[in-house]
Structure formats: C-alpha cells, structure tokens
N, C-alpha and C positions, 0 to 999 in steps of 0.2 A: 560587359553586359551579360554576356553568357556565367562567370561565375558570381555574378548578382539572381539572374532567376534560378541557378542551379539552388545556391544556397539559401534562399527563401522557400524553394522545395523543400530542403533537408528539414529547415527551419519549420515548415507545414506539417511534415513527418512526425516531428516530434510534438510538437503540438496537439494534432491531431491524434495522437496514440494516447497522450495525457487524457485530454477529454474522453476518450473510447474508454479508458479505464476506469473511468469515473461513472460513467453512462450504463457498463455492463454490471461493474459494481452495485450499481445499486440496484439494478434489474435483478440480480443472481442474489439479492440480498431478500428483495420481494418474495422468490421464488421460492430459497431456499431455507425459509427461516432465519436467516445467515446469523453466526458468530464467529468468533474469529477461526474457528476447524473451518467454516467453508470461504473465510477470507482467504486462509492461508493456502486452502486448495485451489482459489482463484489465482492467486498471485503465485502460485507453484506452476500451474497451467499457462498461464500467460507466461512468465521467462521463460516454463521450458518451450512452450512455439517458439518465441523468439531464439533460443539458442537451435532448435532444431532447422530453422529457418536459415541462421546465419551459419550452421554446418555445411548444409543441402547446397547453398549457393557458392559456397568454397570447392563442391564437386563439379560442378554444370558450369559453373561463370566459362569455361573456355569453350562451350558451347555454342556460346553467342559472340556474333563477331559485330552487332552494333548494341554496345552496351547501354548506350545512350536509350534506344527505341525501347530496352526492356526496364529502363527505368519508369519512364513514361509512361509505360503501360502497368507496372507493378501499382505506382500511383493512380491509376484509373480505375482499377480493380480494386485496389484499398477502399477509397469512394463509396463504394457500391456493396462491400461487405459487411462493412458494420450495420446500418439497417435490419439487412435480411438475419443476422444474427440476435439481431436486438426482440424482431417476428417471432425466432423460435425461443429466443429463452422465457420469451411471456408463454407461450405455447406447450412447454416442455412438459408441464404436469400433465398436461393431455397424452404428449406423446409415449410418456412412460405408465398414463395408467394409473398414475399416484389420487386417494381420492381426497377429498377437499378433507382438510384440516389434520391431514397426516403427514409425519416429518418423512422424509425421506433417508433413509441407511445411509451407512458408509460408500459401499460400493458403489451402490449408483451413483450417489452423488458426485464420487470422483470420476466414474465414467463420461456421467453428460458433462459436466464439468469440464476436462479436456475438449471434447467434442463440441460443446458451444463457446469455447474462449479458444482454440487451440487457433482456428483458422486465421484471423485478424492480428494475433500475435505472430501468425509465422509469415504471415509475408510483411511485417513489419522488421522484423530478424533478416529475411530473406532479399528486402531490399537493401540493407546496407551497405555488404559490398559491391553491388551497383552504383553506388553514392558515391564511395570511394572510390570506384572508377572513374566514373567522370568528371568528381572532383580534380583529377590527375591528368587527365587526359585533357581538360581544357587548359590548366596550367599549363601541362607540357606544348602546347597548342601557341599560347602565347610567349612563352619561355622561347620556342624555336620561332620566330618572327612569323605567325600566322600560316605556317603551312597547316592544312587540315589534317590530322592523325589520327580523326576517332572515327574514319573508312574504312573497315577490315579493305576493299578494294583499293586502297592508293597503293598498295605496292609499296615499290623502293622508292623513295624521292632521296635525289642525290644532290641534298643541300645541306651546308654545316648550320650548324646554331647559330645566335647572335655571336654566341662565345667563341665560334670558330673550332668548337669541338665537336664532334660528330655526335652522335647521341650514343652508341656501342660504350665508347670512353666517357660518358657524364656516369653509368652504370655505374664504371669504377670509381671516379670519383667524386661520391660524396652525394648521390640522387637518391641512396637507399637513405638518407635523412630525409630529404626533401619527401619522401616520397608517405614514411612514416608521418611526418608533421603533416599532410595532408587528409589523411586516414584521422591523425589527432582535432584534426579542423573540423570534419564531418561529425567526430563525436561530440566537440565543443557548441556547434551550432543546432545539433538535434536536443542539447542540452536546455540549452536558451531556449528552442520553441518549446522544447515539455516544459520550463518554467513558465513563458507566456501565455501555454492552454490552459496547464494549474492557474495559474490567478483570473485569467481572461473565464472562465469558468465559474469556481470560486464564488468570484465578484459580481459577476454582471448575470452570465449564461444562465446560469443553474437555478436563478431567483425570476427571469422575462420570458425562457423561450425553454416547452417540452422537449423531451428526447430528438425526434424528427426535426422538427425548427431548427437546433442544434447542428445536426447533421447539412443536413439542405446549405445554411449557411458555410459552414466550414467546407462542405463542397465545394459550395461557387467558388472562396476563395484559392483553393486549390487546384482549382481550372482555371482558373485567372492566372495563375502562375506558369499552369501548364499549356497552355494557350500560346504566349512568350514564350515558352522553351522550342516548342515546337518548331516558332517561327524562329527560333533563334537555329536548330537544325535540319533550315528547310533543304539547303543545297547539300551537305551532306547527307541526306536522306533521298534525297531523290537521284545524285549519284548512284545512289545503290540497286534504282528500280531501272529494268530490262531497258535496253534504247531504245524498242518499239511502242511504250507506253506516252500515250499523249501526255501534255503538262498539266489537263486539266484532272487527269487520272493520278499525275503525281503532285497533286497539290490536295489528295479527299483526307488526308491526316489534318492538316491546318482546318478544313471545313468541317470537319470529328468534333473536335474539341472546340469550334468556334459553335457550333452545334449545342455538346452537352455542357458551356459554359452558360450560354443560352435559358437552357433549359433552367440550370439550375437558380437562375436568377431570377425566371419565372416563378417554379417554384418557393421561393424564398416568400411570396408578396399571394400567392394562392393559397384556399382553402384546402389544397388537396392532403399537405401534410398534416393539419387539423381532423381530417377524416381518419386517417391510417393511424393516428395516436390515438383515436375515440376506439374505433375498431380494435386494437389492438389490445389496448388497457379493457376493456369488456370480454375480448379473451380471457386474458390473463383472471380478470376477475371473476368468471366464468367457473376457471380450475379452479381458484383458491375457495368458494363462496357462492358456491348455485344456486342456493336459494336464499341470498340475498341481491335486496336490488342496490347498485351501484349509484348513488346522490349525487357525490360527487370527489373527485379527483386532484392531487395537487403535489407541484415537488416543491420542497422550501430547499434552502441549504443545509439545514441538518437533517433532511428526512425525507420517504415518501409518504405521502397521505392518504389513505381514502377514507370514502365514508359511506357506509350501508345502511340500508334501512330494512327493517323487517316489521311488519303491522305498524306500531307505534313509538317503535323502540329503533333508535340509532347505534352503529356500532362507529368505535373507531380505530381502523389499522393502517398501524405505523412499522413501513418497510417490512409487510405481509405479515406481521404481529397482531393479534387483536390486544389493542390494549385498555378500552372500557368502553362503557355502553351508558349510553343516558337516552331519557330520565331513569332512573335505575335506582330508586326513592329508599326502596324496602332495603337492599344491601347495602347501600351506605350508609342509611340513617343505621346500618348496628357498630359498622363501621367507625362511623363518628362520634358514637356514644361509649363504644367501648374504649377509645382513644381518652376522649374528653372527661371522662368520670375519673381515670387514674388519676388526675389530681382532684387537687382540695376546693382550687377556687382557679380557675386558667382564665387568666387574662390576657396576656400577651402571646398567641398562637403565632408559628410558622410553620407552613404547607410545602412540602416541596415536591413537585409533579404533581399528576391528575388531580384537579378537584372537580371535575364537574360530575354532572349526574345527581346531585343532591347533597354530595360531602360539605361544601362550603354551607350551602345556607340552615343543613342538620349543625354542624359547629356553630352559626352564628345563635342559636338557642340559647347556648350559656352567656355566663354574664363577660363576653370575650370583649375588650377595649381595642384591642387589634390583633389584627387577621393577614398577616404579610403570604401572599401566594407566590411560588418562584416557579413559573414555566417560561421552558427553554425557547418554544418557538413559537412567535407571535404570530407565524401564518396559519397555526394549528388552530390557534385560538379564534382568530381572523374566519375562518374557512368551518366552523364549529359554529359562530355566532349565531347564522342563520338557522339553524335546526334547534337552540338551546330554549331549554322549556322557560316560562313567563317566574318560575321560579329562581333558576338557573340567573335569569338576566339580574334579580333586584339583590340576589345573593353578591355579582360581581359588580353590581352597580353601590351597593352598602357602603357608606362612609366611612366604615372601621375595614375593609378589602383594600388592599393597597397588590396590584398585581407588581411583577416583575419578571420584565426578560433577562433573565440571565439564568447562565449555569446555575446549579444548587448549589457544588462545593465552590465557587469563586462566589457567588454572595455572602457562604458561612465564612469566607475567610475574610471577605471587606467588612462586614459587620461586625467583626472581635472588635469589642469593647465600646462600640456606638449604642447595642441594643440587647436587652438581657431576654430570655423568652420562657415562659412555664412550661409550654406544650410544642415540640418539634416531632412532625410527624412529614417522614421518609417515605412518600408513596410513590415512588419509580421500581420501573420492571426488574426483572429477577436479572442478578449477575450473571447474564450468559454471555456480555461483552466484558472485554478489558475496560472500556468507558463507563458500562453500567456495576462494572463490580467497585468502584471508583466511591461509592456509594455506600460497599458497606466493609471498609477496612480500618483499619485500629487507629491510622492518623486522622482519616475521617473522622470518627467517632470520639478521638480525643477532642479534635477542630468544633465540635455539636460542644462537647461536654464545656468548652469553654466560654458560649455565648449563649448555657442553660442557666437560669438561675437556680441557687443551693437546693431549690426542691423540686426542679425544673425534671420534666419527663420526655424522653426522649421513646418515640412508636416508630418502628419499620419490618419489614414481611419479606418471608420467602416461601415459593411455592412446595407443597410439601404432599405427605398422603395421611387420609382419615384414619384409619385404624391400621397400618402396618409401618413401622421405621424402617428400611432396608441397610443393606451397607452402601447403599450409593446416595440413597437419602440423606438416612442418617449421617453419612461425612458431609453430605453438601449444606442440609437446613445447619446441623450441630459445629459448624463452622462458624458461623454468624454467633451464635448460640455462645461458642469458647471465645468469640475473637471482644463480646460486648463485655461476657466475665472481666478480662483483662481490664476493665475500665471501671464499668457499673459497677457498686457494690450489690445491686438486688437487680436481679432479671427473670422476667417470667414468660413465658409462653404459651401460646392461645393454641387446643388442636385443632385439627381440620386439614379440611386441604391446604388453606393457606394459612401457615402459620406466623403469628402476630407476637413481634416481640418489644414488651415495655420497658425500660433500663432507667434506671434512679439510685442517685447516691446516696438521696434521703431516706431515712426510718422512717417506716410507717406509711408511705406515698403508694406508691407502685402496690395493686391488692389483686386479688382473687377470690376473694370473699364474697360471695353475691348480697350478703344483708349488707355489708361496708358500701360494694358502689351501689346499690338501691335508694342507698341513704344521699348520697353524694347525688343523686340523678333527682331524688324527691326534693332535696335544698335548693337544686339552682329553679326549682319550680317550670321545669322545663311540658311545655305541650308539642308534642308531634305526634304527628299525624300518622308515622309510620314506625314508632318505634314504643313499648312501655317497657318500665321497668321489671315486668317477667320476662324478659327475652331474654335476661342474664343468664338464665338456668338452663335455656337452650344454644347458647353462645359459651358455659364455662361450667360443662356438666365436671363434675369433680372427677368421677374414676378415667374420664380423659384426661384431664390437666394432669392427676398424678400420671398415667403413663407415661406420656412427652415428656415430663421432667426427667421421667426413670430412664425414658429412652437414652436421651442425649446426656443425663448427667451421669450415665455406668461407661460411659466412652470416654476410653484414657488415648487414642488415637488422634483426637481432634487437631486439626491444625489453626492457627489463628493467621487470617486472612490480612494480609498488609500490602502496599503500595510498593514496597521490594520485592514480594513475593505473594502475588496476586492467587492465591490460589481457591479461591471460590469459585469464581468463571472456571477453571479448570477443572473442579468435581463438576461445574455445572455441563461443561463436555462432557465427561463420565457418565453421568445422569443424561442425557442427552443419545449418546449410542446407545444407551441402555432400554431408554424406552422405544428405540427405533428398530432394537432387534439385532442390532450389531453386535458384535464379536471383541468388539477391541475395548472394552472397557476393565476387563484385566489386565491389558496390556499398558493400559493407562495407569492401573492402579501400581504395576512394579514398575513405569518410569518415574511412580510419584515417590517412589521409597529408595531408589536409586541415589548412587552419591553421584557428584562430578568426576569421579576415576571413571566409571561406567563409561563416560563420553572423553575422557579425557586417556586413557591407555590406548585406546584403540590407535589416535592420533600418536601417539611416542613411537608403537611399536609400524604406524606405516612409516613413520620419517626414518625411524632406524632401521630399515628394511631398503628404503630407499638408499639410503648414505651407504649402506653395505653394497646394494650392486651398482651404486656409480662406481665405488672405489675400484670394484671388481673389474669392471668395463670402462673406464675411465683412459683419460691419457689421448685422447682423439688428436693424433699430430698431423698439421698440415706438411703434404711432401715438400721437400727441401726447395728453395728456393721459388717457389710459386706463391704469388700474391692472390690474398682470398680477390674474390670477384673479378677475374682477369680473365678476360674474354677479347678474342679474334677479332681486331680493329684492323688489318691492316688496308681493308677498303673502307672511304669514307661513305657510309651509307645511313639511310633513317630507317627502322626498318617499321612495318607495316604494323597493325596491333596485336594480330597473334602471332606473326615471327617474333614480337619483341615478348609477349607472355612466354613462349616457348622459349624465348634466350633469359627469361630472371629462373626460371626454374631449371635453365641447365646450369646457370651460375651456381645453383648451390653446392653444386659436387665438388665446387674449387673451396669451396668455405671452410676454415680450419673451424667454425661453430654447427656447420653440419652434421651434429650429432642429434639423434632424433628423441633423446630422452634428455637431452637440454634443452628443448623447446616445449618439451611437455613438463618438463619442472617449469619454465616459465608462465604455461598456459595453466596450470596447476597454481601458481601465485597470485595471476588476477582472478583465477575463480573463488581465493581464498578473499584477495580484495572485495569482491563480487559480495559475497557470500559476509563479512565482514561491512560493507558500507551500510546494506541495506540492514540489517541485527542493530549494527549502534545507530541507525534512524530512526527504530521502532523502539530502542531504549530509549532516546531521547524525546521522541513525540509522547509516550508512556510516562516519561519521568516529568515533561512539560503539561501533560495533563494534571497529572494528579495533584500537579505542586499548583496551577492555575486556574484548572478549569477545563473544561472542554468549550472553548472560544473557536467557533468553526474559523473565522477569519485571523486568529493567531496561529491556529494550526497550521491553515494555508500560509501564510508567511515563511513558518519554521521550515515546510517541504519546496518553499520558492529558495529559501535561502541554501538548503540541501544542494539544490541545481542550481543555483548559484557558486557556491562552493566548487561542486563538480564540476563547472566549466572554466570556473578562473584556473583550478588545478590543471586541468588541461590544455588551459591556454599555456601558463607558464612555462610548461614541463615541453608541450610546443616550440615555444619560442626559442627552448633552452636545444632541442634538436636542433632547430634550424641553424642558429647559432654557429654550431658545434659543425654545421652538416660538412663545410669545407676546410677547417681547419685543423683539423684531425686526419690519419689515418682511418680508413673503416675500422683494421685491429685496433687503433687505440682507443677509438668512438665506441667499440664494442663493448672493452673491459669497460670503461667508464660509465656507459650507462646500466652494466650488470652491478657496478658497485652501487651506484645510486640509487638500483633496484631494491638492491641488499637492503641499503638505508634507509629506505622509506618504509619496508616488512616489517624492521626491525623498531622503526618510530609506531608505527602501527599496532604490534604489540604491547607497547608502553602506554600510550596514551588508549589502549582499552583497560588497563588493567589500574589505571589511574582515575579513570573516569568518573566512577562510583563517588570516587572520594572528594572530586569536584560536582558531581550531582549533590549531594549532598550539603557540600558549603555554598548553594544556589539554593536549596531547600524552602529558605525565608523567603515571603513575600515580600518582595520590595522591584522596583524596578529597575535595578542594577542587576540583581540575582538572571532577573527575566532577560537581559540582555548579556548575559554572559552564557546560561541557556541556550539562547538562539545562537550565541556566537559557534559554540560546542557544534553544532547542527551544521555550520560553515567549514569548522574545520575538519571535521568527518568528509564530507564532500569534496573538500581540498585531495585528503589523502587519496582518496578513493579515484578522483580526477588525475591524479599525479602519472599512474599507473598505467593505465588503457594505453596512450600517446609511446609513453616509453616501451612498453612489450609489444608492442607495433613494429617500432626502430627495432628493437634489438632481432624480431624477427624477421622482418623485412633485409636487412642487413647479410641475418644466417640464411639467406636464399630463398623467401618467400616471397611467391608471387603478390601484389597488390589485393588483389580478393582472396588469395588466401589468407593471408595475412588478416587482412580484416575480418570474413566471417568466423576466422579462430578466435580471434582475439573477441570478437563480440559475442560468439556461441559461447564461449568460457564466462564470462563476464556474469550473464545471464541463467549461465547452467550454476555460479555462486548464489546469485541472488535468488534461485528458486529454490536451494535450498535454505534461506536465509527463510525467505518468506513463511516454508514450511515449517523449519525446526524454533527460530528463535520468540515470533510472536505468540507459537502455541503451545508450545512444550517449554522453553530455555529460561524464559522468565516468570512462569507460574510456578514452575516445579525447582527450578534453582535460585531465582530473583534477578535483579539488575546483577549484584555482585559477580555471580555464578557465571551468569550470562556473558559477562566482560572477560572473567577466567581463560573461557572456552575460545572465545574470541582471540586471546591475548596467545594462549597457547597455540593455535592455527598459523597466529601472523609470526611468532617467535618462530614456529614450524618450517613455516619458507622462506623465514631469513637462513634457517641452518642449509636447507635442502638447495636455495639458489646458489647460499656461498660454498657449500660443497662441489657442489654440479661445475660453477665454474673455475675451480681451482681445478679442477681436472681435464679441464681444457687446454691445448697447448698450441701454440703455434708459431708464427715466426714476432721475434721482437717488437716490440710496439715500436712503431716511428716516431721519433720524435716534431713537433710540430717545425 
C-alpha cells in the first residue's frame, strides 16, 4: 500500500510539472512576445531551478530526520505555487513598467524570467531526493519484516532481516545496487507521469478547461493521494509528537489534507476559478492593450486567443501577437489586388493563413473557379465567427471557398499532384519561430513550386522598413529574397514596411509595370469598392522598387534559408535585440560567421586537460587487504535513519572508487547525456516538423514517445542492476557498470553523428519514413534513460549517501539539459544546421567515453572477485 500511494505521488510530480510547463509556456509566451530566444530562456530557467533544487537538497536532506513529513509537505507547497506564479507572469508588464506594445530587452527578460519560472522548478528538483528516500526506506521497511525505520526516534531495534543478516552487512553486500535501482524507479515513474500529463493535457485539458480549472483539478487529484499517504504514515508520525499531546492533536495532519482535499474538490465544480481567470486575463490584457476593450478570450491547442475591439474595428492576437484586424477593407482589398493582377487569368487560388478582414471576398472579384483556404485552427475561426462582418460571412460561405484545417506545408505536400494552382499566396507571420520559419525555406518553396502550374505565381512577405535597409534588415528580409532566387527564375519585391515578394518561373507573368497590371485589373472588369486601379502608383512608386531591388541585390552576404539550417528565424533574433536596444546582436552576428572549431576546440582542449591530470593524480589504491564498503558488524544491530545516513557516508573512505574527480567525471557524463537527450529531441521534433507539418497531436505523440523511451531505458538498465545487485562483488559490479558506461557514451556518439543521415532517408513523405521518425525519438530516450539508473549505482556504490546520490545525479542531469535547451534550439541549429548540430553533439558524447575510460583505468584496487 504504502509503495502504491508513494509512487502515484512521484507519478503526480511528474505529471504535474508536465502540465506546469506547458501552462507557464504559454503564459511567458503571451508575455513576452515569445520566440524561441525566450523559449530557450524558459527552458534554461526551468532545469536550472530544477538542478539548483536537486543540489540544495543533497546539502540539508540530513537535516530532516522525517523525510517522509517533508515530502508531503514539498507536494502541498508545489499545489499552491504554480497559481500564484501563473498571477504574476500575467502581471509582470505592470510590474517592470514595460508599456503596452514594447518588446522587452535581453536583460530583463532573462531576469524576470528566472524569477517567474525559477521557484516551481526548484522545488520540483528539490523534491527528488526526498522521493528517493522514501522510495528506500519503505522497501527497506518491508525487506526487514515490517519493522518501522523511517522514525528518526526508533533507535536501535535489535532484529535481523527476513535474510537473517543484520542490516550493517546487506550495506556490504550488494544494497548499494538495490538501493541505486530504487533511485532508477523514481526516475522511471516520474517519467511515466510527465508522459501522462503530456498527452492527458495535449488531448483533453488544453481544448475543455483554462489555466485555473487545470490547476484546481490536478490539485484535488494530488490530495487525493496525499490524503492516503498521510493515513498510511499516521503512527509513525504521531510516534514522533511529545507524549503529552492528546490524539485528537496528533491526528490534525490527517484533518489538514482531509480539509484541503475538500476544498479542492469544491473548487473544481465552483464559479470561483472562473472568476480569478477573467480577472486575471484582464490584467494581463490591461498591460499588453489599454486601450483596447477585451471581446473575448480562448486557448485552443495550438494557441492563445484573444480578441479586441476598438470603435468598429476587431483585432486579433495570437499568444500576445497582433496578428490582423477585420474588417480592414481598405488594406486588403491592395492587398488582394496586388497579389491577383500578377497573373494573367488566376483561377485556381490557394490561401494559406489569415484571410479574413476582406482578403477572401477582395480575391473572389476575379474570374477565381476555386479558392482553397488552409487555416491551422478551427477554434480561431470558431471564436472570430461572431464578430465577422456580413461580408466576411458570404466570402466563406461562396461555393468556390473550400476551407481547411490543416497545417499549410502538410496540405502542400498531400496535394502534389491531386491539384495544380495559378495563385499561392503565403500569408502567415514573420519567421520569428522555428515553426513559422518552416514557411519560408528552400524545401518549402521547392514543395509550392511543385503543385504551381508552368505560369503559376507564388506571393509571400516579411516585415521590413520604408525608406532605410540596415544590416540587420537587410540580412533578415534579403534572405527570403536569396533563398526564392535559388528556385524562381524572376522575383520582385514590393517596398514599404512589409515587403511583398512575387516568384514565377514564367516569362512575362510576375510585372511591375503599373500600365501592365492596370490592364490585367481593367480585363477581369473587376468593381470594388475599396480599391481602383490608380492605387498602383501609390503601392509600386518606381524610385522605391528600384532601391529594394539595389538594396538586397548588391548583397553577396545573403544566406539561403533551409530546413537544415534555419537561418531566417535567427536573423529574425538579430533584428529582434536590435530593435529592443540590446547589445547582443553583434554577438549574434559573429556566432553566425563562426565555424564548428569555435565550439568544437574548446571541448578537445578540456578533455585533454582533463586526461592529463587524471594521469597525474590517478592510481587511487585501496590499502591492502581491506574490502570497499566493510563496516563494523560485529553487533547485530538495525541502526536508526541518521546513524545509518551517517554510516553510508563513513563507508566511502573504505571505497577503492572514492576518488572525488571520478565521480565528477561521472557526473560530468550524465550532464553530457542531459545536455545531449534533450538537442537530438529538438532535432528530431524540427526535423519531424518540417518534413510533416506542425500536427500539434503528432508532436505530442513524438514527446510522449521521448518519455517513453526514457523510461523503458531506465527500466531496463534497472533491472539490469538489480539483477547484477548480489551476484557480483561490489569491485566487480563497479568495473562492470563503468564499462557499460563507457559503452553507451560511446553508442551515443555514433548514433548522433549518424542521425543526419537517417533524417534524411526519412525525408519522403510516406508512412514508413514517419514511423521510423518517431521511432528515432524512442531511441534517443532509451540512450538517454540508460544512464541516470547507472551513475546512480556506480555512485551509490563509490560511497554516496542515497539523497546524495540522487540530487547529483538529478542536479547534473538538468544542469545538461539547460544548456541543451539554451544553446541547441537557438543558436546550434540555425547557425550550424541538423548536421553541425549532431557533430557537436557526437564530439561531447565521444568526449566522455575518453574522459570515463581514462578516469577509470586509473583506478586501482584489490582484484575483482570472481562470482
């Protein structure tokens, strides 16, 4: 019973962090403009709490002598923080001062940043080895026939085990496995609930119930659990309170939580959290848009929603973006005319994002036979319907309108060769995501060019400036600009602020001529209301069009934007510090011209730095005839829980592996695991985009299948301890799982430097390719699972107490992945590509296959036993 409610706990933990990530994510995303610079500063902030959490509690765990009660209470406290943080990050413009419709800098951004994510990730870190404790201490509980051991007050009990061994001699034989594989259990089972919250999220949550509703629910259920544990350690708990304390005084923990389980279950079925989301989102929308009134509000799965009104005019912003405004007659009808005149005669149109506001029903003017619309989310549209103007409605209701939900590049790629089109116009937001840059790269663009007919015109934009090109401009619009070259034979461009660019392979189509489209605009005998054919001269004044072309076509710099090497989005960072007043966008600009030596020397000259002073200080011999972990048995005793935390940590002085720079090479390899898992998950969800689509519920699969991965690895590699745990010497258990260490660094290396070349022959659309794909995304998770369990053991083993052991092993972990998070999704793959990116990777993991098998070749001790 007790290791059924404990691990439904861990199970909750994980779980519930999943969703919190997800929850503040999008919050920080509203906030901050978000791209992937403040993704990655999200996800850099979040593991470092966590690793700084699972440090803090490796110092103090021997602090507390009922480790159970601070479990218990770390999860009550967990509960109760996310909320209040969810408060300030809507708040947070207010509290820095920021004014409505300004980005916010570098600095601060990483300031508050830390500050609103740091707290929720650190006692997420911070409970772990708590978990690990308990997880141990009930086993050991039951392992010794029900004597009670997680009392700091029981003292001695002078009773043997079932085994008939005392518990002093299980130390030496063969508990430092058991004891690892338990710590590997906690990690496997926190794995599972993050994969449960991911999809239970995903699927149901994120589409039925706001932010608060969310919370409130996942409460109760985590009181509900907690509720049970409690009752499950009532007697040992009240063991510990004064003798003079009546029962009804040591029973107000069970009426605590029978209390705030209560509560929360009330809450779940009240108005009250319906309140504090309305409040809160009026906040928030407060900062972002003061003098707009708030319509209304909405999360779908791909997005946040709102929607503003001002006199008669609607806005709509998507995850705190304004991204259009209807009815909004006058700019699209120039819009749509400037589009639609570059051909001859457009009859078969596809629209991909925004149409509304007047673009569709300005297009249906010409002599258009079909009008294919590709928006991503139907709740947008849903949640839009009500406010859209009576023209708007007859535009989407037209017989020749055919809408569709789906992705844009996974419709252009189901459509090759079902349906040929004259006029493809790309009206989605500017490459400032990895998702949205998806949009304007050279495969794309090839994928258009193939289901364009021979005179077929392809239109799409970037935001740019009226009368000046800069260098941060001009690399980010003349990107687009080089990367359409490679394809189009004729490319032209519109000035202004947002620049408009037309690409045709055909002679003579794609013009600039204003008597040419005049003529084109007078033939299809077109009447609106909001647009004549003089406005060409005010849309395609000629001494602008020459400069823009001069601009961007005297630039031998340009880079061409691709799906290896995304690098749009990342001038659009550039251009982003830039206009924010930051500092760092030279700094940006010489990582962009940097080779892979840059990042790749650094790493040669620390392993060869390291390899030189293990050799130097190396040779660690245990004194002659003393066996590692041999400890003073000769009374049969149990001993108490901090006389036995105090006896694993005097065991390690007997350890021929108590060398303290061989456990930091090991903690040094899972960071490198760390730091590696989470790089080839953002390659592969990247590489699975671009080649599919942005499928929110495929995604979600490919990061359920990641933690899947993750926990079957650490199941196994588990198993494989336990296994191992008695029939082995410790010494020979030690070498063995150091070697297998080795071998999985060194697999890890391989199969990054491989990958490429299997993303690749996955490349084709077909549903093999897509299931080999996801498979890739399993086996990454394997390697990465393999790990944690084993440098656990091997720690554990070289004399580390249980919570230390753990919060090292989980602080490292996460001190990898935060810089995963940081360096590979913003910098490693725009500026190097997939390729590059796998190099660096491959180089790190070849790194600590040298640095572990060095380290432990210089280890010495007495002969391995044979079994």
């Amino acid at each position: 019973m007790g290791y059924t409610l404990v691990f439904l706990c861990i199970a909750a933990i994980g779980c519930y962090a999943t969703v919190a990530q997800v929850l503040l994510i999008r919050e920080f995303l509203n906030i901050f403009y978000g791209n992937e610079l403040c993704l990655g500063i999200f996800w850099g902030a979040w593991f470092f709490g966590i690793a700084v959490g699972a440090f803090l509690s490796t110092k103090i765990e021997r602090l507390f002598r009922q480790v159970s009660v601070v479990f218990v209470v770390l999860l009550c406290v967990m509960c109760f923080v996310l909320p209040v943080q969810i408060v300030f990050v809507r708040d947070v413009r207010n509290i820095l001062g920021v004014r409505a419709g300004e980005y916010i800098s570098l600095i601060p951004l990483l300031a508050t940043s830390f500050g609103l994510i740091f707290p929720f990730s650190f006692i997420i870190g911070f409970i772990f080895p708590f978990s690990s404790l308990v997880v141990w201490r009930i086993a050991r509980r039951q392992h010794e026939g029900g004597v009670d051991f997680s009392s700091g007050n029981s003292g001695r009990a002078r009773k043997e085990s079932k085994t008939g061994i005392p518990y002093p001699n299980e130390i030496q034989n063969g508990s430092a496995g058991y004891t690892a594989a338990n710590i590997g259990i906690v990690y496997i089972v926190e794995s599972l609930g993050s994969l449960v919250g991911g999809l239970l999220f995903s699927f149901y949550m994120v589409s039925k119930f706001h932010p608060f509703k969310t919370i409130v629910f996942l409460n109760a259920g985590i009181f509900f659990f907690l509720t049970g544990l409690v009752f499950f350690f009532r007697n040992e708990w009240q063991a510990s309170f004064p003798e003079r304390k009546s029962r009804k005084a040591k029973r107000i923990p069970e009426y605590v939580f029978l209390g705030l389980l209560l509560t929360m279950v009330i809450a779940s079925f009240s108005a009250a959290t319906d309140r504090l989301e309305t409040f809160s989102q009026k906040m928030r929308w407060t900062a972002l848009n003061p003098h707009i009134e708030l319509v209304a509000s909405a999360e779908s799965k791909y997005q946040h929603i709102d929607i503003g009104r001002q006199a008669e005019q609607y806005s709509i912003y998507l995850n705190g973006h304004y991204a259009s405004s209807f009815p909004n007659e006058y700019e699209y009808a120039q819009i749509a005319h400037l589009v639609m005149t570059q051909h001859l005669s457009p009859r078969n149109v596809l629209l991909i994002g925004n149409g509304l506001g007047g673009l569709i029903s300005e297009m249906l003017l010409y002599p258009v036979e079909s009008l294919d619309y590709v928006e991503l989310d139907q709740k947008l549209m849903d949640i839009t319907g009500k406010y859209l103007s009576s023209a708007d409605r007859r535009a989407l209701a037209d017989k020749r309108v055919t809408l569709f939900h789906q992705d844009g590049r996974y419709y252009i790629k189901n459509i090759r060769g079902k349906k040929q089109y004259d006029v493809i116009l790309v009206n989605v937001p500017d490459p400032s995501t990895a998702f949205l840059n998806r949009f304007y790269t050279f495969e794309f663009f090839k994928e258009i060019e193939a289901v364009l007919n021979p005179d077929g015109v392809l239109a799409t934009s970037v935001s740019s400036a009226v009368t000046y090109i800069g260098k941060e401009v001009g690399s980010y619009t003349g990107s687009l600009y080089h990367t359409l070259h490679k394809i189009f034979r004729h490319v032209l461009v519109t000035p202004g602020q947002t620049n408009y660019y037309f690409a045709s392979n055909a002679d003579g189509i794609v013009s600039f001529d204003i008597a040419t489209l005049m003529k084109r605009y007078r033939e299809c005998h077109i009447k609106s209301d909001y647009f004549n054919e003089y406005l060409f001269y005010t849309l395609l004044q000629p001494e602008q069009v020459s400069f823009i072309e001069q601009q961007l076509g005297k630039r031998k710099d340009l880079l061409v934007n691709t799906d290896k090497r995304p690098v749009t989005y990342f001038l659009n960072l550039v251009l982003w510090d830039s206009l924010t007043g930051g500092r760092l966008h030279g700094i940006f600009y010489r990582l962009q011209n940097t080779g892979l030596l840059v990042f790749l020397i650094p790493v040669f000259i620390a392993v060869a730095g390291r390899v030189i002073y293990t050799f130097m200080h190396g040779n660690f011999k245990l004194p002659k005839g003393e066996m590692p972990h041999s400890v003073p048995h000769d009374n049969k005793v149990i001993l108490s829980d901090s006389e036995e935390s105090d006896l694993m940590r005097q065991t390690k002085r007997h350890s021929p592996y108590h060398a303290g720079k061989f456990r930091t090479d090991c903690l040094v390899v899972l960071a490198i695991a760390g730091f590696t898992g989470l790089s080839l998950e953002i390659v592969l969800i990247y590489a699975f985009q671009n080649i599919y689509g942005y499928m929110y519920e495929r995604v979600g699969v490919i990061v359920a299948v990641f933690m899947v991965g993750l926990a079957l690895g650490g199941y196994v590699m588990n198993r494989l301890i336990r296994m191992s745990a008695y029939r082995l010497s410790e010494q020979s258990l030690n070498r063995k799982w150091i070697k297998i260490l080795a071998l999985f660094e060194l697999g890890a290396g391989l199969y990054a430097i491989i990958l490429p070349a299997i993303i690749q022959a996955c490349s084709s659309y077909s549903v093999t390719a897509g299931i080999g794909l996801v498979c890739l995304v399993g086996v990454t998770g394997i390697l990465t699972g393999f790990v944690f369990p084993l440098i656990n053991a091997i720690l554990i083993q070289s004399g580390k107490a249980i919570a230390v052991s753990a919060g090292a092993t989980n602080s490292a972990d996460h001190i990898g992945a935060f810089f995963g998070a940081l360096l590979a999704g913003v910098f490693f793959i725009p500026i190097f590509g997939v390729w590059g990116t796998c190099l660096i990777l491959s180089a790190l993991n070849i790194s600590g296959f040298v640095l572990i098998t060095i380290s432990a070749l210089c280890l010495k001790g007495e002969p391995d036993v044979k079994e």
